[in-house]
N, C-alpha and C positions, 0 to 999 in steps of 0.2 A: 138591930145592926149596931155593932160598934162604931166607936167611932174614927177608927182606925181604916175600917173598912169601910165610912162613909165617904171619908177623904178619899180613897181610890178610884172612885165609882165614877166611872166615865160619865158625862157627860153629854146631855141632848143630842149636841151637834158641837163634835170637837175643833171643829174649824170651818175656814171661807179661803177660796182662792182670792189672791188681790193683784196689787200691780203696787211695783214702788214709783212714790210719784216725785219724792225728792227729799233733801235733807234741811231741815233752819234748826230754831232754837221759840226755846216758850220761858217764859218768867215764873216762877214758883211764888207761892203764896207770901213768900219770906224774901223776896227778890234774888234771888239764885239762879244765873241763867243753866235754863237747863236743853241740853242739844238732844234734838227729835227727829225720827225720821216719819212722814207723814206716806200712805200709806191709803189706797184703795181696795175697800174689802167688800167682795161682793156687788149686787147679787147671787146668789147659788142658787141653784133649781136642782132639786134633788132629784135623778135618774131611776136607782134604783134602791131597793134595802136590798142587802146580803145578810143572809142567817145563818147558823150552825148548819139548819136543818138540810137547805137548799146548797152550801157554800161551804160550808165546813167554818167558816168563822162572821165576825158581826161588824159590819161595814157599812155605811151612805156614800152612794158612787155618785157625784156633786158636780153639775159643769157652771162655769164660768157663765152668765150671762152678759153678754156684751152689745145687742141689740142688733148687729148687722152679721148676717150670714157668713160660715167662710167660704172662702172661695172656692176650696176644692173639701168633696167629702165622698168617701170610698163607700160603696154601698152597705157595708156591713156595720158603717157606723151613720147612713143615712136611716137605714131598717130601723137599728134601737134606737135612734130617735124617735121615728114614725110609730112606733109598736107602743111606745108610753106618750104618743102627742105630745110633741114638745119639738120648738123650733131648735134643729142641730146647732151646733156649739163648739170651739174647738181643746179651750180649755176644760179637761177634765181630770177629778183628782178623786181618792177613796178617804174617806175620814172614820175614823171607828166612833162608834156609838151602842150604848146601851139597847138592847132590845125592848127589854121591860121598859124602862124611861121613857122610849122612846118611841111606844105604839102607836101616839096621835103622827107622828111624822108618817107623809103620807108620799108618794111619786107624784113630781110635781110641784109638793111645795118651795115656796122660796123663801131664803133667811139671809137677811144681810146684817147690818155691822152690828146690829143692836144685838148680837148672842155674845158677843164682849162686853166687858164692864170696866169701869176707871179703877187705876190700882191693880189692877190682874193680869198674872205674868201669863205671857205668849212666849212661841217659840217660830222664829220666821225660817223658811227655807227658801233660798235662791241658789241661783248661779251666776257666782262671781265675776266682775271684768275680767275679757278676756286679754292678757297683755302681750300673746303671740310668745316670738324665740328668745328668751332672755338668758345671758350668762350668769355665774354664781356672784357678782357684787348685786345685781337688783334680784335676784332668783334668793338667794339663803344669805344676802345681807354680810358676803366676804368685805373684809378689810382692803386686800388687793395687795398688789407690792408699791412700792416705792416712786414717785410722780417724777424725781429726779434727772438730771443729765447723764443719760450713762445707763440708764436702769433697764431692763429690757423683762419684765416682769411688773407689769398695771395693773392689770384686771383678770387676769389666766387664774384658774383653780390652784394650780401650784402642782404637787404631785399626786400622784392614783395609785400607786402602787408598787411595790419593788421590782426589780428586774430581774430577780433570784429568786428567793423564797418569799410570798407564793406565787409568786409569775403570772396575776393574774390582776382582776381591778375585784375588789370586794364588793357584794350585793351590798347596794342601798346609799352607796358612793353617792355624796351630792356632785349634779355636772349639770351643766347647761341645758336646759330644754324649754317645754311651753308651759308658760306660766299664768294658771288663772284659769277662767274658763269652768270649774269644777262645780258641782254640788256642796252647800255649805249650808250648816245649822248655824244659827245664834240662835242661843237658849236664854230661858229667864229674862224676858223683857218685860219693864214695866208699861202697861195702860196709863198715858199721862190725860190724853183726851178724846174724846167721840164726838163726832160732825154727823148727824144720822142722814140730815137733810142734804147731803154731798160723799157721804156715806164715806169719811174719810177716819181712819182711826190711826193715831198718836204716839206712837211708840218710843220709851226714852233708849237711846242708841241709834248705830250704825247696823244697818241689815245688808248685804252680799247684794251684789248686782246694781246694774246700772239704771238710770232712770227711764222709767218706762218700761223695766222687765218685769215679770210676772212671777211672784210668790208666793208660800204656802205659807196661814197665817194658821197654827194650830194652838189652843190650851196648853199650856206648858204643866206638866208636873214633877218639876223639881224642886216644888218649893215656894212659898209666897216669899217670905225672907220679911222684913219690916219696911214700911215702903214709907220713906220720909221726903218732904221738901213734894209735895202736893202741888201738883201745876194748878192753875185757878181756872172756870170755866171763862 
């Protein structure tokens, strides 16, 4: 195998569900404050493998372990728990993974933060604060009119369209609505540090959502980049 092709090669277990726990800052080896967002990953208890064979593609269907039962759970997701012995769960996610790589993975096992490493880009998925009805100054960051005596033109979009030709408001017009709330990627995050024994992992940046919401911490592949200014253990 090339080595081109070695770099592609998926990985064991490309990810863990977490929970964001909140944001500080850590000191670089060179004292460079550097701002983190700290981050609960895992444990995963792997549910099921999906294959070509059985699935059509190659998948670890992973839930969240969280140690107390939910409160409500539909029979069809009480069965596939029962059916591979394993206390139900409510966070569950699909991670892809290598088949070959990854024959010792078994239903059942559990992996937690330690399939990360320091220096190794992640990619976090969350959903973002939600901020409700907002107009186009906090919505797309308008300038607004004039704060003046007399001025009757603040915070309004200003105009949408002509009255004549085309007598209509053009698709994709920014206008007032709900802001926030969405599915979002941050990609290429750096591994600044790993907590195994509190299972907290280190990430330099800001990740989508609020404290306490639940995220997907996945292998990033776009790239290591050169990873300078080394937070210290």
């Amino acid at each position: 195998m090339n080595d081109a092709a070695a770099e592609k090669k998926i990985p064991v277990i490309e990810g863990l569900i977490g929970k964001k726990i909140g944001m500080t800052q850590v000191f670089s080896d060179d004292g460079r404050v550097v701002p983190v967002t700290v981050l609960e990953a895992g444990p995963c208890v792997v549910m099921q493998k999906k294959t070509v064979s059985s699935d059509g593609y190659e998948a670890l269907k992973m839930a969240l372990v969280q140690g107390t039962l939910p409160k409500r759970v539909s029979k069809s997701v009480a069965g596939e728990f029962k059916q591979r012995k394993i206390a139900p769960e409510r966070r569950i996610r699909e991670f892809r993974f290598d088949q070959k790589e990854g024959e010792a993975v078994k239903v059942g096992s559990e992996f937690g933060v330690n399939v990360f490493k320091i220096d190794e880009r992640v990619d976090v998925i969350g959903v973002s604060k939600g901020l409700g009805f907002q107009g186009v100054v906090k919505r797309y960051k308008f300038r607004g009119g004039d704060a003046s005596h007399g001025s009757m033109f603040h915070r309004r979009p200003g105009s949408i369209g002509s009255s004549a030709a085309p007598s209509r408001v053009w698709k994709g017009m920014r206008s007032p609505g709900r802001m926030g709330g969405k599915r979002n990627t941050v990609r290429n995050l750096r591994v600044v540090r790993i907590d195994e024994s509190r299972r907290l992992l280190i990430v330099k940046g800001a990740v989508p959502g609020a404290m306490g919401s639940y995220v997907v911490i996945r292998k990033s592949h776009f790239g290591s980049g050169s990873a300078k200014g080394k937070a210290g253990a």
